[in-house]
C-alpha positions, 0 to 999 in steps of 0.5 A, a space after each residue: 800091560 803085557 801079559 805072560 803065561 808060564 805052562 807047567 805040564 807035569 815033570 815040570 821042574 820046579 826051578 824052571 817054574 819059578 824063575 820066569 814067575 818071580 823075573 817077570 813079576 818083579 819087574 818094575 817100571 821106572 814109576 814102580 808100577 807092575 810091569 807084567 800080568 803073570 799066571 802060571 797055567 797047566 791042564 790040570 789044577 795040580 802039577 806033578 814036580 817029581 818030589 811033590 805036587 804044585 797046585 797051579 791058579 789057572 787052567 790052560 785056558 787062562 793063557 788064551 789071552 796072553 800076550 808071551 807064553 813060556 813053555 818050560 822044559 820037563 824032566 826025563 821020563 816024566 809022562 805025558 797025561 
């Protein structure tokens, strides 16, 4: 099965987080079945979006293996930890 980590780094934008989450991961093969293994990572165990904090399932590491990794753009003036 195809694997896909989503990075989140802080400034991260919420939408741009959540639409690669929920594409790849309801997408169904013709028999229904998964058709992708998703985790969304970062570098830490809680995200800073701007307006609120995202706690996040797996450390940077996880994305290791990974066979796509989508690094999603931030906002303007978000710093860099």
């Amino acid at each position: 099965m195809h694997s896909v980590s989503v990075l989140a780094l802080d400034g991260v934008l919420a939408f741009d987080l959540s639409t690669p989450l929920e594409v790849f991961g309801s997408t169904r093969l013709p028999d229904r079945r998964v058709a992708y293994t998703v985790r969304d990572c970062a570098p830490h165990d809680e995200v800073d979006a701007g307006a609120f904090g995202l706690r996040t399932t797996n450390v940077l590491d996880a994305s290791a293996g990974a066979d796509t990794i989508i690094v999603l753009g931030r906002s303007h003036g978000a710093d860099i930890r």
